[in-house]
BAFI-3210 file (N, C-alpha, C; in Angstrom, 3 decimals, decimal comma, padded with zeros to 6 digits):
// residues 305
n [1|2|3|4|5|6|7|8|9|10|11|12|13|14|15|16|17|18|19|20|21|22|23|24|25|26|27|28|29|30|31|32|33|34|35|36|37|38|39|40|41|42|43|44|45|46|47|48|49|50|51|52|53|54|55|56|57|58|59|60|61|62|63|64|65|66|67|68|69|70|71|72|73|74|75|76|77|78|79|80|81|82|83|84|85|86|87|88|89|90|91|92|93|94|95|96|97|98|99|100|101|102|103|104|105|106|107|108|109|110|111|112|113|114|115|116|117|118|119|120|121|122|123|124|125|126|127|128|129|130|131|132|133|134|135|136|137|138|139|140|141|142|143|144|145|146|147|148|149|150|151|152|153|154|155|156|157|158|159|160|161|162|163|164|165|166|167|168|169|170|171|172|173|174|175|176|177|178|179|180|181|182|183|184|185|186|187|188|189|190|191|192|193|194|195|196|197|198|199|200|201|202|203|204|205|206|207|208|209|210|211|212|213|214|215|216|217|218|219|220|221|222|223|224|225|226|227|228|229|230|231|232|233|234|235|236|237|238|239|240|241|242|243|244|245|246|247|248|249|250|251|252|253|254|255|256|257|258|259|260|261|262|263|264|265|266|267|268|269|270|271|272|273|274|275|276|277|278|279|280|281|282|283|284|285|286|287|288|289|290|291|292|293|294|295|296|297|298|299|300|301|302|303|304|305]
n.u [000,841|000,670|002,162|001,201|002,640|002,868|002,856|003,815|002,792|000,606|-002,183|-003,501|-005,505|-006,943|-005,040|-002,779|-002,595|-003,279|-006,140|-006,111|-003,205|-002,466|-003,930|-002,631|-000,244|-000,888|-002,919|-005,145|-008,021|-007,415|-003,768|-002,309|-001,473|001,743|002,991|005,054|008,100|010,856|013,411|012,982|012,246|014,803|016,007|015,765|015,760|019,264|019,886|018,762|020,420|022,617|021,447|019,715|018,546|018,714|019,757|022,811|023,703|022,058|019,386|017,223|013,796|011,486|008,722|005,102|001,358|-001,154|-004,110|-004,598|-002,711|001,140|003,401|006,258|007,865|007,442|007,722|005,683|004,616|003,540|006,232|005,190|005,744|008,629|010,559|012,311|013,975|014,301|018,118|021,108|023,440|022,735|021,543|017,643|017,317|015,058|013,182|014,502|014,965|012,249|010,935|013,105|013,030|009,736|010,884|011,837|010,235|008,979|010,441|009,973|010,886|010,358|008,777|008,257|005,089|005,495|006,457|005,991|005,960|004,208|006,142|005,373|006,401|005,992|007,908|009,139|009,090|010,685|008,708|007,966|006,445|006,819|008,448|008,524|006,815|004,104|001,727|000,023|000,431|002,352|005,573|007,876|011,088|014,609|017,289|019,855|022,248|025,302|024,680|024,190|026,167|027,783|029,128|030,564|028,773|030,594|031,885|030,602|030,507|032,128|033,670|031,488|028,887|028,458|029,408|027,116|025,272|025,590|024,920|022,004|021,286|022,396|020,427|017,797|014,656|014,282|015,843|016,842|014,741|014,227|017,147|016,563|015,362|017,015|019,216|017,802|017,274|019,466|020,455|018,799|018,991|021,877|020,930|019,519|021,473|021,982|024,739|025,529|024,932|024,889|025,978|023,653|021,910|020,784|018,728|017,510|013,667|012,018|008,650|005,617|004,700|006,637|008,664|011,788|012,793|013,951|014,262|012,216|012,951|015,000|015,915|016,881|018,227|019,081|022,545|024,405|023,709|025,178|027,271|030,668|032,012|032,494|032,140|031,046|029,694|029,278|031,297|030,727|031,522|033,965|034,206|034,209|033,266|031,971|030,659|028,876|026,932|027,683|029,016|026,610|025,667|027,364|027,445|024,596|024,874|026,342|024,922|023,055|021,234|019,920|020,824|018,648|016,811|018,198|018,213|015,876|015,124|016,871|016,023|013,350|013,724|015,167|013,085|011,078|012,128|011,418|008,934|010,345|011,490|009,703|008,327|010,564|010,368|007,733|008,144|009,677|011,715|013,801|014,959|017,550|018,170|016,692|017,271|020,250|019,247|017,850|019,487|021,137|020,050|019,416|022,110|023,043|020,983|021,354|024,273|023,115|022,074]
n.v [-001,187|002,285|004,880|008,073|010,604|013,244|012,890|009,919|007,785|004,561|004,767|007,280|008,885|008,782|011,334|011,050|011,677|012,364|013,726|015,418|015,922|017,196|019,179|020,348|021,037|022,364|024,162|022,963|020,541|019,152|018,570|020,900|021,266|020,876|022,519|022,507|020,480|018,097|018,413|021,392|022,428|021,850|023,327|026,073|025,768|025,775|028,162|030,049|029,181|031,075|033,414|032,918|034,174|031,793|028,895|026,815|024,730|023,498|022,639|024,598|025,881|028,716|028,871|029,915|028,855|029,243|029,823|026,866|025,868|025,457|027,568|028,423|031,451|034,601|038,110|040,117|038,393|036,549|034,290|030,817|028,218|026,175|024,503|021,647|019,882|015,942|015,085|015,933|014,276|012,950|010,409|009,739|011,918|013,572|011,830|011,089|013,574|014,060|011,540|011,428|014,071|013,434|011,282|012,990|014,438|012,560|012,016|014,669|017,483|020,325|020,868|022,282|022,047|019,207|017,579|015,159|016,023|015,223|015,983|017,607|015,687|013,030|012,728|012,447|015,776|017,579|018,922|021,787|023,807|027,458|028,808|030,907|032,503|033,207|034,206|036,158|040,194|039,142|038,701|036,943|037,356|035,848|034,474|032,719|031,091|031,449|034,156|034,992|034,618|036,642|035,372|035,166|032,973|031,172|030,674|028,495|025,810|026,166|026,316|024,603|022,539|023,407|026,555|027,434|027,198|028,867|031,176|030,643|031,122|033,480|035,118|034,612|035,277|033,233|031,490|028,901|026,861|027,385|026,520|023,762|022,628|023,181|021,235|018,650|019,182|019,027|016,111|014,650|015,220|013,670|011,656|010,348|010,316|012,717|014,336|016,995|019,078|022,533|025,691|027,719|025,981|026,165|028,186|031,520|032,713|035,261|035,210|036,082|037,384|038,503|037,401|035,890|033,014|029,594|028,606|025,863|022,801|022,584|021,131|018,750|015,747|012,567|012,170|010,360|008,425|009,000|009,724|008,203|008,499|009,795|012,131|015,011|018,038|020,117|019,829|017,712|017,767|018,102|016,063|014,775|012,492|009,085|009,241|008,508|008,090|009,127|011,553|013,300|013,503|015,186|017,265|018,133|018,559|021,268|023,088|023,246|021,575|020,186|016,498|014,811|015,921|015,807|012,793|012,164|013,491|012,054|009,237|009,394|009,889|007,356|006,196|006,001|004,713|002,012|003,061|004,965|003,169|002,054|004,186|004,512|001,874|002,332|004,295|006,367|005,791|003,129|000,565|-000,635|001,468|001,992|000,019|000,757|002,767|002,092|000,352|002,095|003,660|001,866|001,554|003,701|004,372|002,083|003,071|004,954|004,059]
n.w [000,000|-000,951|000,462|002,403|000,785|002,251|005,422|005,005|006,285|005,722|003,589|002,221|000,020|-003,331|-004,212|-003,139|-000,351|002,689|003,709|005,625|005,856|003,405|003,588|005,685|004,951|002,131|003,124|001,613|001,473|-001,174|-002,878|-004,634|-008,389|-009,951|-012,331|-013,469|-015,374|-014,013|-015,150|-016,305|-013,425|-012,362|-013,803|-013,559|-010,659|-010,719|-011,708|-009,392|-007,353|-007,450|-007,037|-004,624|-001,281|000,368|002,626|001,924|-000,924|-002,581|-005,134|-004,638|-004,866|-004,434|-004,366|-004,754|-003,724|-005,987|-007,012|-006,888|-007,922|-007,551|-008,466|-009,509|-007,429|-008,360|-009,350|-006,916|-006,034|-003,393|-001,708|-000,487|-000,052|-000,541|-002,838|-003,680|-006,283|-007,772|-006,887|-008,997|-008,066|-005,547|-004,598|-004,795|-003,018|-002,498|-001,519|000,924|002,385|002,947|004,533|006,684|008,060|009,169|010,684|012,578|013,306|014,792|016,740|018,534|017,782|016,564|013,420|010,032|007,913|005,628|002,973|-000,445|-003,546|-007,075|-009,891|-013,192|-014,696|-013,366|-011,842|-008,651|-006,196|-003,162|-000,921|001,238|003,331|004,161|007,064|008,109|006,568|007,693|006,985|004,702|004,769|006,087|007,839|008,795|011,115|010,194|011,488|010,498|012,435|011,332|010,521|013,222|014,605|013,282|011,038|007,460|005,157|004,095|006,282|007,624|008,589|010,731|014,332|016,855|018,215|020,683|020,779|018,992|021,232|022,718|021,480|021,183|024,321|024,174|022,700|023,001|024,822|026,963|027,486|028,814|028,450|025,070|025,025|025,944|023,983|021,494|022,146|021,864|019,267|018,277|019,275|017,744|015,175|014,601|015,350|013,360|011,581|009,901|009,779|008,601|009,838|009,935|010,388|008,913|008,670|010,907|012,930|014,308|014,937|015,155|016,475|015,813|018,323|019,256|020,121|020,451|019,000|018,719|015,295|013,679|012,908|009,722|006,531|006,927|006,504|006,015|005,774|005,854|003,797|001,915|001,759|003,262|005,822|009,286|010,314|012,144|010,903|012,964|015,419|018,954|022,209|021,638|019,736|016,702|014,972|016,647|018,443|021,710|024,287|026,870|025,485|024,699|026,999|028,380|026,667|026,829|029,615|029,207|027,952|030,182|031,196|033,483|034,952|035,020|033,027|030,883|030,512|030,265|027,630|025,921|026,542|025,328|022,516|021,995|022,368|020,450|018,332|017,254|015,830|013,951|012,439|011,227|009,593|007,944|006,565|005,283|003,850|000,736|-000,253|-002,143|-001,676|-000,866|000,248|002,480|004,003|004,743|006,058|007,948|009,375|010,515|012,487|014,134|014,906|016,128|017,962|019,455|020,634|022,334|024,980]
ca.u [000,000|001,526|002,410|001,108|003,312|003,307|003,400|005,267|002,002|-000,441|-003,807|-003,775|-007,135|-006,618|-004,764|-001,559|-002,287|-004,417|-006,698|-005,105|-001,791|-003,043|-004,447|-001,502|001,118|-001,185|-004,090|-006,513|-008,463|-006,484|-002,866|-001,920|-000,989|003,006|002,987|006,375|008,740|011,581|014,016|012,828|012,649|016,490|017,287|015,418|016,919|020,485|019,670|018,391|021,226|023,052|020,906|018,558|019,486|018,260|021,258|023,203|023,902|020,862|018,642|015,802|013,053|010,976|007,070|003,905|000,586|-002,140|-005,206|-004,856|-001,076|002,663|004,563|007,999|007,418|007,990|007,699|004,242|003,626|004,587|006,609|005,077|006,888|010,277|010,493|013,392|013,924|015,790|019,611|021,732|024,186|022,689|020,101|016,252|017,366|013,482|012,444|015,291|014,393|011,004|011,098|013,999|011,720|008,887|011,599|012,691|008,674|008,748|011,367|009,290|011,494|009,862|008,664|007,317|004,880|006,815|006,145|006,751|004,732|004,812|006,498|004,517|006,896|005,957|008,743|008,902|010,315|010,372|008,304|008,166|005,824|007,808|007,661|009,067|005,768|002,775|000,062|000,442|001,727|003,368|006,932|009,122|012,562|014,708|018,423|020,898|023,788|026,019|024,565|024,130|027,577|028,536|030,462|029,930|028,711|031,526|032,494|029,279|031,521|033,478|033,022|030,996|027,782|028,396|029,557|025,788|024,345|026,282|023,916|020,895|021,538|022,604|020,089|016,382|014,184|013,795|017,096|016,725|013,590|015,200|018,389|016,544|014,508|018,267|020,118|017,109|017,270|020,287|020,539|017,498|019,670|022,960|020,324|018,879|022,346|022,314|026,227|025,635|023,927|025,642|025,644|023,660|020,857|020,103|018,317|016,631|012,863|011,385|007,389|004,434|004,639|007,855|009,883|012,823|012,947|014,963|013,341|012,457|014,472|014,905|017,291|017,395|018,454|020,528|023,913|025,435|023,371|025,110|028,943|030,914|032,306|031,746|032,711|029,968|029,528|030,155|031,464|030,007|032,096|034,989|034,210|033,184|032,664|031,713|029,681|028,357|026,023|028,250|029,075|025,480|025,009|028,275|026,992|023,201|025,341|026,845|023,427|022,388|020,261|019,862|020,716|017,561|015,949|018,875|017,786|014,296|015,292|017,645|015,236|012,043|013,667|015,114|012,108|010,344|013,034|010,133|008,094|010,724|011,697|008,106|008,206|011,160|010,109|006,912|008,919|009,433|012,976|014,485|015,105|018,503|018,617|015,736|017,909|020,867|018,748|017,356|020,697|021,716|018,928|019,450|023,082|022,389|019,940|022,828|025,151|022,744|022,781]
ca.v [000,000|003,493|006,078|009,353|012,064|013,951|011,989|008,850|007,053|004,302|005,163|008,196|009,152|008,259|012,351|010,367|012,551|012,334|015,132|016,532|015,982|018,062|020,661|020,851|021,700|023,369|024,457|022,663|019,263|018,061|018,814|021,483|020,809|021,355|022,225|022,150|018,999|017,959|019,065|022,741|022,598|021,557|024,344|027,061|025,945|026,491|029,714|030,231|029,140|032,314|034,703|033,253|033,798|030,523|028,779|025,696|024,921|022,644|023,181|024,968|026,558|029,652|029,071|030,354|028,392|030,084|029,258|025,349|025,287|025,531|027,980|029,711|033,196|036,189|039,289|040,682|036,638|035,921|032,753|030,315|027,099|025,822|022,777|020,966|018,827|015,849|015,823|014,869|013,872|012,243|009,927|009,796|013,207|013,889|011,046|010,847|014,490|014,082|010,913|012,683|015,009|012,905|010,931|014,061|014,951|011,487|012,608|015,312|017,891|020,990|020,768|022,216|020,678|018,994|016,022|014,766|016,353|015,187|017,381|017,407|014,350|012,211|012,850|013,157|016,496|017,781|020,899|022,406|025,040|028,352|028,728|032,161|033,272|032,537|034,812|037,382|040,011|039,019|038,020|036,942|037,963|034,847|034,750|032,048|030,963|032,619|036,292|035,871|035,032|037,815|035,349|035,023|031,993|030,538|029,991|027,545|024,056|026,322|026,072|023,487|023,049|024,217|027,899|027,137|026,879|029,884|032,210|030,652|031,051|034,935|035,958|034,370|035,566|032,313|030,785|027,354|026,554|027,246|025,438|022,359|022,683|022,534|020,202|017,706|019,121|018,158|015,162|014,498|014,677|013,082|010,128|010,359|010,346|013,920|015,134|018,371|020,121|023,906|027,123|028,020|024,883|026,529|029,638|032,216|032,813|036,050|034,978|037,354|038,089|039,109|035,929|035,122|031,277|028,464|028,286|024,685|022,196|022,082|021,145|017,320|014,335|011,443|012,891|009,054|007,191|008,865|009,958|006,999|009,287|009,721|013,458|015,963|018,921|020,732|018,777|017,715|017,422|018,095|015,020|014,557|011,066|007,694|009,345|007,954|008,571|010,787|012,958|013,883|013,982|016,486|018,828|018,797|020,289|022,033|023,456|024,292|021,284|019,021|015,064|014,008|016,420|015,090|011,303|012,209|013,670|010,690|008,158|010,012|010,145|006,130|005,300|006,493|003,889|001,174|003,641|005,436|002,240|001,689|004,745|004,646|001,066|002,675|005,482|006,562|005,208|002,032|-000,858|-000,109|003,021|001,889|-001,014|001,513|003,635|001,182|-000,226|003,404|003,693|000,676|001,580|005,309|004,011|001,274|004,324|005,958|002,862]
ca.w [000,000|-000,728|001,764|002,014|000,175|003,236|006,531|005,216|006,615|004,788|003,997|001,171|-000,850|-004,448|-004,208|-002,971|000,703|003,547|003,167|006,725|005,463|002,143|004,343|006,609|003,907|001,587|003,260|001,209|001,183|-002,184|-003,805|-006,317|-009,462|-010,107|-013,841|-014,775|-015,227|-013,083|-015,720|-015,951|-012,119|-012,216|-014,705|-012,401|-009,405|-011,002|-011,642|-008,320|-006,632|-007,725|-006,509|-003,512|-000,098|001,290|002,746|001,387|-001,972|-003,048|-005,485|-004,144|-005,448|-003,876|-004,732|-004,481|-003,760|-006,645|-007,452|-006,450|-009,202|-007,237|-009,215|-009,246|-007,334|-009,289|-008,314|-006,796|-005,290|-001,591|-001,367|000,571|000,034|-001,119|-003,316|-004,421|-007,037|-007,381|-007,724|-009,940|-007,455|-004,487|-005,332|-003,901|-002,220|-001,793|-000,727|002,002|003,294|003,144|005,561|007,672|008,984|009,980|011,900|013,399|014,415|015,876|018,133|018,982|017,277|015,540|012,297|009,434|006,927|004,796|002,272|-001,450|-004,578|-008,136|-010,669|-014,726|-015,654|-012,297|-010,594|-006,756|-005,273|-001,949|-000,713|002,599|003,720|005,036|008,379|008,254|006,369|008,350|006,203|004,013|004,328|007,330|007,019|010,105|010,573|010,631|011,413|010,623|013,081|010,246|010,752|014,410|014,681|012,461|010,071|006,373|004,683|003,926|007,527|008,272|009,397|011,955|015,372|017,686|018,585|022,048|020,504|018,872|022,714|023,298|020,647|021,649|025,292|024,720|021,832|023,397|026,065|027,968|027,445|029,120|027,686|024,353|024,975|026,212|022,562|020,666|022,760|021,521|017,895|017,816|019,291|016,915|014,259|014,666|015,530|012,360|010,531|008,979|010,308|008,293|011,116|010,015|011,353|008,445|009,014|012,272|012,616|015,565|014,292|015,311|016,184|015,592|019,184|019,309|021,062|019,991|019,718|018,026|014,514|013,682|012,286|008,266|005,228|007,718|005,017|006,384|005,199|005,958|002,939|001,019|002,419|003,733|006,864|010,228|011,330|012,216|010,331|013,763|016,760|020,402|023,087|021,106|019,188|015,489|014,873|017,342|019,758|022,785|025,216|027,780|025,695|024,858|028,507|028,287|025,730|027,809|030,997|028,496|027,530|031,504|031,482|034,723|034,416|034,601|031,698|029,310|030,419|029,911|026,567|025,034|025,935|024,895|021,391|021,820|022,426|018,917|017,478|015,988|014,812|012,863|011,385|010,323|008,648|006,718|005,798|004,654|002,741|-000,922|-000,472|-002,517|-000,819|-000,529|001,171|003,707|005,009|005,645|007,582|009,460|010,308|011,277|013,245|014,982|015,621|017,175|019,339|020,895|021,066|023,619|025,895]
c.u [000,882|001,013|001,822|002,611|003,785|003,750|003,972|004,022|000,789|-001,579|-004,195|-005,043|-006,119|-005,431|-003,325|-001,663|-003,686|-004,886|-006,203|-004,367|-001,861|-003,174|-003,624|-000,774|000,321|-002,556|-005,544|-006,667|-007,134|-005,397|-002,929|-001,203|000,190|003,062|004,353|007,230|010,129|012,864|014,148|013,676|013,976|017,034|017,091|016,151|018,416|020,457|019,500|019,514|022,525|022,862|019,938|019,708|018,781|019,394|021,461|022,890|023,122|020,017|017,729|015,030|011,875|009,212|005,954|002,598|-001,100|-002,797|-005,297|-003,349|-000,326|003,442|005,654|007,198|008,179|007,488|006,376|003,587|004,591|004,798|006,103|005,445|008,040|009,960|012,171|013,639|014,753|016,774|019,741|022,946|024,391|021,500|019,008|016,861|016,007|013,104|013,108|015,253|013,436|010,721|012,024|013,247|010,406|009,619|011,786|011,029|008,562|009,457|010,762|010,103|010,013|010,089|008,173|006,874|005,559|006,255|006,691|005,407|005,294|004,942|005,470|005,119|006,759|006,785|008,607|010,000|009,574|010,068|007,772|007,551|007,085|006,855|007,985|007,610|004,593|001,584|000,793|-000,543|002,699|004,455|007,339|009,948|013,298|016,605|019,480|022,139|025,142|026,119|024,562|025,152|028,792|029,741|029,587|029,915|029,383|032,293|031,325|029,240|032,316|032,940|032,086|029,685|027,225|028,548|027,678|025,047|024,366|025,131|022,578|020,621|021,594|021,647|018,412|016,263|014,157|015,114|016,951|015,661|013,685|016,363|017,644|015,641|015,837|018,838|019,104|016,732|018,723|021,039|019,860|018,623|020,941|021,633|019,741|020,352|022,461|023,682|026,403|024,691|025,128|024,982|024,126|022,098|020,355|019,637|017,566|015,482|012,157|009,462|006,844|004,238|005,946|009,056|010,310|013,249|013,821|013,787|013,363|013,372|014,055|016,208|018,241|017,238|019,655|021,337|024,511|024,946|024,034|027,028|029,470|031,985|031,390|031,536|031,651|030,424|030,374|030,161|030,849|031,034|033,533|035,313|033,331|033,063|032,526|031,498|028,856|027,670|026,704|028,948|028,000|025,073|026,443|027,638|025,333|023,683|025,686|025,778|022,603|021,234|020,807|020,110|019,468|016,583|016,947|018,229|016,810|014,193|015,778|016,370|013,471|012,264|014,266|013,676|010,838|011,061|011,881|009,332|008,805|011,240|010,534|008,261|008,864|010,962|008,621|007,195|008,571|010,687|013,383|015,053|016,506|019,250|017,613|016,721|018,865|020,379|018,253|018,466|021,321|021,079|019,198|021,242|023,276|022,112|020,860|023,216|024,919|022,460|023,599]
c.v [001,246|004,299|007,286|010,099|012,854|013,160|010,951|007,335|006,100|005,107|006,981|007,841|009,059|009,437|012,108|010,901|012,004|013,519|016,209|017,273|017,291|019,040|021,126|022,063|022,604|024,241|024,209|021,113|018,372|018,843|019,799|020,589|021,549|021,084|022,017|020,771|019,201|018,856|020,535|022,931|022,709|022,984|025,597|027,430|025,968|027,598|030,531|030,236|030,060|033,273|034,268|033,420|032,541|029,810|027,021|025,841|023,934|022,857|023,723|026,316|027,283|029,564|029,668|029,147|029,829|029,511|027,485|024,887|026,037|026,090|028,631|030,840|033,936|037,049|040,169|039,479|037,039|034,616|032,337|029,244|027,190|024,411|022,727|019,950|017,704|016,200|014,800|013,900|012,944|011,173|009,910|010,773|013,435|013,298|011,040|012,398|014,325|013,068|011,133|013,261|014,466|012,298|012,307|014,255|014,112|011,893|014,060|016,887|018,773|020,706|021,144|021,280|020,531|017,672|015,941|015,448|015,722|016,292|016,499|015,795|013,120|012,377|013,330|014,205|016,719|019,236|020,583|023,538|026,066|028,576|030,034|033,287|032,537|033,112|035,800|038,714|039,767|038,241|038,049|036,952|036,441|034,850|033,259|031,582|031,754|034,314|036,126|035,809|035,723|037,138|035,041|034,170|030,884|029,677|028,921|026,687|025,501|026,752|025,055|023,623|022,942|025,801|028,130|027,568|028,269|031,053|031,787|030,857|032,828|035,961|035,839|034,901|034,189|031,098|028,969|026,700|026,468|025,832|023,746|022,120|022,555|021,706|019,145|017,698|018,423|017,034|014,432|014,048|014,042|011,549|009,456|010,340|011,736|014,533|016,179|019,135|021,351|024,546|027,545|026,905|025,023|028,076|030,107|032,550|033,906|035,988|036,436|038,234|038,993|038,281|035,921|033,564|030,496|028,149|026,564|023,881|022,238|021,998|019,423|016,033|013,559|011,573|011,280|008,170|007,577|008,846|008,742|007,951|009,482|011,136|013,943|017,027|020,182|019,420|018,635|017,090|017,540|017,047|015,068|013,138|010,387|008,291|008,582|008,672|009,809|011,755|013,752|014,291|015,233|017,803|019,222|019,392|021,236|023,372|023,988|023,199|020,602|017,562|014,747|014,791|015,610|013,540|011,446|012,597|012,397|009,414|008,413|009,691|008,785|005,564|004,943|005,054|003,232|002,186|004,323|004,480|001,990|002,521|005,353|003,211|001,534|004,218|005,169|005,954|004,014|000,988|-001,077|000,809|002,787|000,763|-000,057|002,271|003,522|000,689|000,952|003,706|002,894|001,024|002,870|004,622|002,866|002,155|004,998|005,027|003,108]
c.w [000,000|000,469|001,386|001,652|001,099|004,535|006,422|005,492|005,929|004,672|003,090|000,523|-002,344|-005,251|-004,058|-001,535|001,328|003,149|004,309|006,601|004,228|002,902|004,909|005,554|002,671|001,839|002,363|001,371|000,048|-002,782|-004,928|-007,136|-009,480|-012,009|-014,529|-014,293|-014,121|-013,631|-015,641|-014,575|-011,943|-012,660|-013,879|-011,033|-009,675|-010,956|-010,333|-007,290|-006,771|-007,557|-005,251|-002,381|001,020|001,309|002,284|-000,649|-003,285|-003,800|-005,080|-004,750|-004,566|-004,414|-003,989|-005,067|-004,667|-007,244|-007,736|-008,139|-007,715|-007,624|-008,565|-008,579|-008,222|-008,868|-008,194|-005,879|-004,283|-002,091|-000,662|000,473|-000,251|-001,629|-003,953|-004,854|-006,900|-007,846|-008,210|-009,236|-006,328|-004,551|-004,463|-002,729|-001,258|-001,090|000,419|002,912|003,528|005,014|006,954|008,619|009,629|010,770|012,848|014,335|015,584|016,970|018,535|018,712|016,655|014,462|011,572|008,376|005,955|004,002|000,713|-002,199|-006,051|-009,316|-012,442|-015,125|-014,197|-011,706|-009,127|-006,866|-004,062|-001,456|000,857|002,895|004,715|006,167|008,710|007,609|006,771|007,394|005,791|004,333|005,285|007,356|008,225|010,166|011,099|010,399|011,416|011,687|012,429|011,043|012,525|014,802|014,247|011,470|008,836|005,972|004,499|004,934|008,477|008,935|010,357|013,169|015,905|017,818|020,294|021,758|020,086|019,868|022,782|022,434|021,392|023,087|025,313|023,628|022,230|024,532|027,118|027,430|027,691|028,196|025,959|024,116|025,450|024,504|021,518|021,174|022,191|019,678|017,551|017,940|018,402|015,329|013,760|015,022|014,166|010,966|009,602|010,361|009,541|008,286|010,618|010,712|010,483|008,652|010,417|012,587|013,998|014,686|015,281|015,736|016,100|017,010|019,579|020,315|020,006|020,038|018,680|016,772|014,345|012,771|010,559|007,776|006,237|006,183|006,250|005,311|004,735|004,890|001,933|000,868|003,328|004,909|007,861|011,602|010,752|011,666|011,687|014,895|018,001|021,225|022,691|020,345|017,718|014,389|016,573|018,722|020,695|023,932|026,242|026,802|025,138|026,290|028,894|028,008|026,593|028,921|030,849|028,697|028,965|031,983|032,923|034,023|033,955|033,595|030,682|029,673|029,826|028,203|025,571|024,919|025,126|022,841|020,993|021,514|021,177|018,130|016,301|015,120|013,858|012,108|010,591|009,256|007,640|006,245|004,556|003,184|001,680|-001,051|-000,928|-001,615|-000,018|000,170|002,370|004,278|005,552|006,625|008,148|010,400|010,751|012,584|014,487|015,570|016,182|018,224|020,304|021,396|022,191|024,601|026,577]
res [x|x|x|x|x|x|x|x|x|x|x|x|x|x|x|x|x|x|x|x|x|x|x|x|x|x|x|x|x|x|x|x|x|x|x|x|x|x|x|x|x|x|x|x|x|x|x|x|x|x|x|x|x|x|x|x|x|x|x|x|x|x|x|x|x|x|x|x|x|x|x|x|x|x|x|x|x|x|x|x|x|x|x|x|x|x|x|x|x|x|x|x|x|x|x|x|x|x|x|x|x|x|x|x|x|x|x|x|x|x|x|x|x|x|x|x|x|x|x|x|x|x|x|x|x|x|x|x|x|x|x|x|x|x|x|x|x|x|x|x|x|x|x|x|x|x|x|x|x|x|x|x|x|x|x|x|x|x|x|x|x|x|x|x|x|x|x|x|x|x|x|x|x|x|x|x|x|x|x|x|x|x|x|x|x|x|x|x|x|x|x|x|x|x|x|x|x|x|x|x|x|x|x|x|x|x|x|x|x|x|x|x|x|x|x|x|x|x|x|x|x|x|x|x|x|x|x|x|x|x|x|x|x|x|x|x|x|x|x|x|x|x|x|x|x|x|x|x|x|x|x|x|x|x|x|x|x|x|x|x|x|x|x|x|x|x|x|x|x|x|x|x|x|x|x|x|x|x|x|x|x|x|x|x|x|x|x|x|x|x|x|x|x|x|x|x|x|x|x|x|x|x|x|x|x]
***
């Protein structure tokens, strides 16, 4: 039985989506139509990646939801998604973010909606409602690790993700509360196999009220199905491969938490284990790439033991 498109989960209307799932990510009952092919898409997002400022170097494409079609924005449309096609380089990209991120929800990790759409020639890509525009015209100000550490792009791998703690700790109103919300993003994803957690993949999100909080997590892909390495993007504990449990319980004292919130944290997000195997068995992913990231899965979750 196929999966929904969006949640990863059986049980889609003939639309490929729950009608929830549909509603979540595009606010309606059933799916827009994405009129152009994967190709285009590809040639767009080259282009794109020359002039957007959305960070990393991925194809991605800036759309607008109009009149029940997905197009490119141009100028006069609010963006309200991001889609990206696949690559040419990493294979079932989409499908392996797409599922990513519902692991990550499982772990109880912010998220936005997020799922798989097909492009004119069937192809799966991957679109993502912005979480930076809630309604138009209201736009939220959203700051990178990059800018709040005043370095430029280029410097994204440098530094730890204790210097990390260190911004969110001196740039939010409610600090702890915060920091116990990243110390679990990013345990979230070193569990999940994406080791290129950047500066630049982590952002402060401005809300409508005017908190400063840890925007949620995006741009999560298991890095390891596809790179045969085992060093983190940034390090923990002064360590960037073959992590083990203390020094997650390091970087959480790190972080200001108490023992028993990091316990309560690690196993809260062990304990998801079966179900995120379910639902990368239920994935869009090849047979091949769901066994590795089950057996990743399965060897994380020892690690925190």
């Amino acid at each position: 039985m196929a999966a929904c498109l969006a949640c990863q989960e059986p049980g889609p209307d003939e639309t490929g989506y729950h009608p929830r799932c549909a509603r979540a990510l595009f606010g309606t009952k059933r799916p827009p139509q994405v009129e152009a092919d994967s190709r285009r898409i590809t040639e767009l997002g080259l282009e794109m990646i020359r002039h957007t400022t959305l960070s990393g170097v991925q194809q991605k494409l800036s759309m607008s939801l109009v009149g029940g079609r997905l197009i490119v924005t141009t100028a006069g449309l609010e963006a309200t998604h991001v889609l990206k096609p696949p690559s040419s380089i990493f294979a079932h990209l989409p499908e392996n973010e797409a599922v990513s991120m519902r692991v990550m929800a499982l772990a109880r990790v912010a998220v936005p909606p997020s799922g798989l759409v097909r492009t004119a020639d069937g192809k799966l890509a991957y679109v993502v409602r912005r979480f930076d525009r809630p309604g138009i015209p209201r736009k939220l100000a959203l700051e990178d690790f990059c800018q709040l550490a005043q370095l430029p792009p280029k410097d994204k791998y440098q530094g730890s993700l204790e210097q990390c703690a260190q911004l969110v700790r001196r740039h939010t109103g409610e600090p702890i509360v915060q920091l116990s919300r990243f110390y679990r993003m990013a345990l979230a994803n070193w569990w999940v196999g994406n080791e290129d957690l950047h500066r630049k993949n982590l952002g402060l999100l401005r809300t409508a009220s005017g908190h400063i909080e840890l925007a949620p997590a995006y741009d999560v892909v298991c890095s390891r199905l596809y790179l045969d390495r085992q060093d983190l993007a940034l390090p923990v504990n002064g360590k960037d491969r073959n992590l083990r449990l203390r020094d997650w319980q390091k970087f959480g004292a790190y972080c200001g938490l108490p023992p028993r919130a990091v316990e309560r944290t690690v196993q809260s997000v062990v304990a998801v284990k079966d179900r995120a195997v379910q639902l990368v068995v239920d994935s869009y992913l090849p047979a091949d790439l769901k066994r590795q990231y089950i057996a990743l899965l399965e060897d994380r979750t020892a690690q925190l033991a």
